[in-house]
N, C-alpha and C positions, 0 to 999 in steps of 0.2 A: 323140539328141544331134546337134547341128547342123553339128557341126565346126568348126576353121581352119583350109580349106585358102583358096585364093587369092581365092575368089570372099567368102567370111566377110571375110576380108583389106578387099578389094575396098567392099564395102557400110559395114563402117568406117568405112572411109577416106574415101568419096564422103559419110557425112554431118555428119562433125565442121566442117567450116567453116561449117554452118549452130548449130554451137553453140559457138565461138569466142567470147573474150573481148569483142573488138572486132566484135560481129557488127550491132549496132548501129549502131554506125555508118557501115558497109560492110557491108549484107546482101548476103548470097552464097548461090544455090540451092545445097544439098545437093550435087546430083550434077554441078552447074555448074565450068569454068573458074574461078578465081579473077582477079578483076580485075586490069588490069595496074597499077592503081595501088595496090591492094591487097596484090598481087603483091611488088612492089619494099618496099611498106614490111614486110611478114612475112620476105623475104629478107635484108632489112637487121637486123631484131631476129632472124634466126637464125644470122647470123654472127657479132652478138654473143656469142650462147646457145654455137653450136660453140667460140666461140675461149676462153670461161669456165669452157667443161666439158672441152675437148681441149686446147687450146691452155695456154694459162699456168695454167689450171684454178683460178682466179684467183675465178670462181664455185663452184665444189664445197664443201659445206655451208653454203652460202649461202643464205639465202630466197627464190632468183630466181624461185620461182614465184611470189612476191604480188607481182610485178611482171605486170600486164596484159600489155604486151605480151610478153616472154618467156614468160608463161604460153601465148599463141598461136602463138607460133613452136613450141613445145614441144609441141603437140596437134595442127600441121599439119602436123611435119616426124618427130620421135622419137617421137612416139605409135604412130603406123603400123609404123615400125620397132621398137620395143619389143617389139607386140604378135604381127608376123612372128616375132620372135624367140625368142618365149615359145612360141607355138605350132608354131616348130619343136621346139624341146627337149622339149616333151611328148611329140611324134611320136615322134621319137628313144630317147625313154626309156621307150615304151610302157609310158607307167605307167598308162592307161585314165583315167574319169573320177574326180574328186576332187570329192565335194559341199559340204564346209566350208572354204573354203578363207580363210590368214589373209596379206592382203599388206602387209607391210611396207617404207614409205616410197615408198608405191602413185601420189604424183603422181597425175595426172587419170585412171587405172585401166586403162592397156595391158596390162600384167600380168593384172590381174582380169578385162578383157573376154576375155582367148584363154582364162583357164580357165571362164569362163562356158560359151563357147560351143564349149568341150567338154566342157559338162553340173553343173560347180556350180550351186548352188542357194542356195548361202549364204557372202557373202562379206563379212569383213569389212577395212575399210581403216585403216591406221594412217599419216596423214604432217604433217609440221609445217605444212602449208599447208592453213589451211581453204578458200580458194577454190581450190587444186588437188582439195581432196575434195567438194567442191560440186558442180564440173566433173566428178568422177566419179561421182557418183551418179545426175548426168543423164544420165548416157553408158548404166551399165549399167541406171539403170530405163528406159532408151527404146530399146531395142535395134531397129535398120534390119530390116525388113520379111524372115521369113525366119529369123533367126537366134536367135529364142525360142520356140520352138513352145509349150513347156510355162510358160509367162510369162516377165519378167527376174527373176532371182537377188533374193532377202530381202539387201539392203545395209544394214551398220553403218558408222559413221566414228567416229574416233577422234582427234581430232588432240593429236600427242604428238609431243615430239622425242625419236628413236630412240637417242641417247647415251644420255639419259635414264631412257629406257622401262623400268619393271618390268615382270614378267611378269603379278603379280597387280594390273596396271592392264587386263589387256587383256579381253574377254569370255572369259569361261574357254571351255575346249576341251572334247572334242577337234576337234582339225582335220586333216583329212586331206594335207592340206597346207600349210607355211609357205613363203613365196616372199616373196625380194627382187629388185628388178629395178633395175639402177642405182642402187641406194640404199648397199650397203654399204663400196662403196669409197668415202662420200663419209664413213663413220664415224672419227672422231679421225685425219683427215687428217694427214699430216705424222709423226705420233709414230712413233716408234724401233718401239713395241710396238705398234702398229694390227692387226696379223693377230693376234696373240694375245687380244686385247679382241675382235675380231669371232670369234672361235673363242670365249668365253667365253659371247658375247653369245648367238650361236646354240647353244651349249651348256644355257644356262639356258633354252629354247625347247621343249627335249625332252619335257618333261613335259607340255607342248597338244598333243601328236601322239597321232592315232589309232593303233592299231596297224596296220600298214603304211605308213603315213605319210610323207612325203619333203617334205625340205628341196629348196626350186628357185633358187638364187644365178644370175642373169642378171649380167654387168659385161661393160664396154667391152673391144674385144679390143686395147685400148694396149698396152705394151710392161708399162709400169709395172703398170696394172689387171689385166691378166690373168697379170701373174707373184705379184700379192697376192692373187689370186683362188686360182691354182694350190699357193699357200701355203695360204692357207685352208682347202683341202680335204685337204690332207695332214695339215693339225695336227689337221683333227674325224677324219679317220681313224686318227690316232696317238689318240684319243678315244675309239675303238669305234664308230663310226659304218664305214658301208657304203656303199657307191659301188654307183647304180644306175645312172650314163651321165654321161658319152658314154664313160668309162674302160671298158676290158673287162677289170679286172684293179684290185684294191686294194693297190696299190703305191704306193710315192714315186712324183711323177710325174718320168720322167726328162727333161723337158724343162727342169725349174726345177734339176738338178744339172747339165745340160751350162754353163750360164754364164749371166750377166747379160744376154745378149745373144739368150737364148733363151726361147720361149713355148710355147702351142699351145693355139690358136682357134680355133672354127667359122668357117667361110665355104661360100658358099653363094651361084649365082644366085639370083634371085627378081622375083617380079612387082612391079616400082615400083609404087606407085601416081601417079597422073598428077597429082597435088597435090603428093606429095613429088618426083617429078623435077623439074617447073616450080620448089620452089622450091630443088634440088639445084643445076639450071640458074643461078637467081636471085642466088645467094654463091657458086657458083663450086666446090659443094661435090661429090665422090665418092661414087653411092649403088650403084652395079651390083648390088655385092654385099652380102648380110648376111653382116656379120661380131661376135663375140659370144666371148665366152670362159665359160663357163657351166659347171653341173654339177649334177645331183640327187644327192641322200644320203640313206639311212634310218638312224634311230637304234641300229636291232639289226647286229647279225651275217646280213648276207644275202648274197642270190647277183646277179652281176653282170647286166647287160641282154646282153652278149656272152653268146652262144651257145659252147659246149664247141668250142674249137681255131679260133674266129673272134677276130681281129684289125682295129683301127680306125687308117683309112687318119686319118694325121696332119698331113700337109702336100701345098699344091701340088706339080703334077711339075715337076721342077728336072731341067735339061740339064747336066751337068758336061763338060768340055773334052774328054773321051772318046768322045764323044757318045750317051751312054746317059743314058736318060731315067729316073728314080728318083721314088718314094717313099718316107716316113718311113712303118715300120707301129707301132702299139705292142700290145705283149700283156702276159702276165705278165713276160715273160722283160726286159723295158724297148721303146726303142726299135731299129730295123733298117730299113733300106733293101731295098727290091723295087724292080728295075731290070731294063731291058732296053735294044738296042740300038736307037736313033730307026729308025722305020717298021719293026722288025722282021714278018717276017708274024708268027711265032709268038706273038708279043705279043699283035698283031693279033688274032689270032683268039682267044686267052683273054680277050680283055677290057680288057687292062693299059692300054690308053690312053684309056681312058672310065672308068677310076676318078675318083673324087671324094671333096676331102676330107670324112670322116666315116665314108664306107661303113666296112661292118664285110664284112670277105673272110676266106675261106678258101683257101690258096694248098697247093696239093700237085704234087708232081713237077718243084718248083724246082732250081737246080744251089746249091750254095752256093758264096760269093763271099766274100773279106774282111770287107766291108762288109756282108753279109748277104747276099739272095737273087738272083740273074739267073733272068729267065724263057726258057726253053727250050723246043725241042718239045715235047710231051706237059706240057706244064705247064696244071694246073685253077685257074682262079679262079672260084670262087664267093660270093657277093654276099647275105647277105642276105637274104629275100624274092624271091629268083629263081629 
């Protein structure tokens, strides 16, 4: 298996501008700079793209990918990020490799190349754009030097719109995995009932899954996306479905009961790649971070990715006017606050201020507080993999 860690990321990244829409007529090496005049006009159709999909969202369920240039802005700027994306939540959810894997509303195949090249074998794509499935098929059969040992993946397409879509349209299963990547929150946009239709949708999906099998929903970490994402997951768990990550605990989520005003998303440094910062640079856009509101599910009664008394660190550290520095943790019990006093040593030296959101900790020998825990002398954090 090849992986996606930064360097997979990396060799992506550096060869999609040699297979861009427009490559013709502005060829561009592979691992080359992109032209300044190239440059400017991809920046300009991706502030289009950002302000259609973020913005007034003005574009979501729209056909913007049979649009050429958005289809390029789309493969030089979110492609990379998609596929960051995806291959974090795998890591994450140490669900190991998945060989049939079925992407729905796959766009040019971010989604499909990270589980590629953590070892599928066979993928098939389902999206209303046939030159976005075009674009993916040359992606995953030509894979950058390196990151196929054992060939590229056996690729189907399928081009179907996902409102649409029956199940017994699709190649039948099993599949060890079904994955959406920015596709579902573009499903029956606007309706009163949209989470409940995408909980039906992915309901009726159950039946192409292998046994052990998991559902992988990737969405924008918006305010709005990720509290319909956060819905979502709750109604397939009020379903019988099971939560294998980033949740350590199958519960309501209590971020979407504290108020309208509340969420909880991945974030995450990460390795730009030097195409997507130039054209980050380009429109003036924020990339430092990956950010993603995301979740895997399996359809039985199973056991969480959280290890027995580990808790997932849920938000950045926030300084309140007291000047104690806190996180949001979540477990079974909902969410709570771990804090300690700015530059405490005791902190210090557990670890508390090199948390990050996502970690999964175990916290012993804490003082308990109103708000939940203060870290004290003799207080343990342990981390995970450490």
């Amino acid at each position: 298996m090849a992986g996606t860690g930064p360097d997979a990321l990396g060799r992506r990244a550096a060869s999609l501008p040699a297979l861009a829409p427009r490559t013709a007529d502005a060829p561009s090496a592979p691992a080359a700079p992109l032209a300044p005049a190239r440059l400017a006009a991809v920046g300009k159709d991706l502030l289009r793209l950002q302000r259609g999909l973020t913005g007034g969202r003005e574009l979501v369920g729209a056909p913007y990918m049979r649009d050429p240039a958005l289809l390029e802005a789309y493969l030089l700027y979110y492609w990379p990020v998609s596929y960051a994306q995806t291959a974090r939540a795998l890591a994450l959810s140490k669900a190991g490799p998945r060989r049939r894997v079925l992407d729905l509303g796959s766009g040019p195949g971010p989604v499909a190349a990270a589980f590629a090249d953590s070892g599928a074998r066979e993928i098939v794509l389902v999206d209303a754009s046939p030159e976005a499935l075009s674009l993916a098929r040359r992606i995953l059969e030509n894979p950058p030097e390196g990151l196929a040992p054992s060939g590229p993946p056996h690729v189907e397409t399928l081009a179907a719109d996902l409102e649409g879509l029956s199940p017994d349209r699709l190649p039948p299963g099993p599949y060890d995995a079904i994955a959406f990547g920015h596709s579902l929150n573009e499903l029956w946009k606007g309706r009163p009932d949209r989470v409940a239709r995408r909980a039906a949708f992915v309901e009726t999906l159950r039946p192409l899954l292998a046994p052990g099998g998991l559902v992988l929903v990737v969405e924008p970490a918006l305010l709005a996306t990720s509290r319909d994402a956060i819905a979502l997951r709750d109604a397939l768990l009020e379903r019988g479905w099971s939560v294998v990550a980033p949740c350590p605990a199958p519960i309501p989520c209590p971020a979407l009961a504290a108020g309208p005003s509340h969420t909880c998303h991945d974030a995450a440094p990460w390795e730009v790649p030097p195409t997507v910062a130039a054209l980050a640079r380009e429109a003036g856009l924020d990339r430092d971070e990956l950010k993603a509101a995301w979740f895997a599910l399996s359809p039985g009664r199973g056991q969480s990715a959280a290890p027995e008394g580990f808790r997932r660190v849920v938000s950045e550290p926030m300084l309140n006017k007291a000047g104690r520095v806190r996180y949001l943790l979540c477990d079974a019990r909902g969410r709570a606050a771990l804090s300690a006093r700015s530059g405490d040593p005791a902190a210090k030296a557990a670890g508390f201020f090199e948390l990050a959101r996502y970690d999964l900790v175990r916290v012993t020998g804490a003082e308990a507080r109103e708000s939940g825990e203060g870290v004290v002398a003799g207080t343990i954090i342990e981390k995970v993999g450490e």
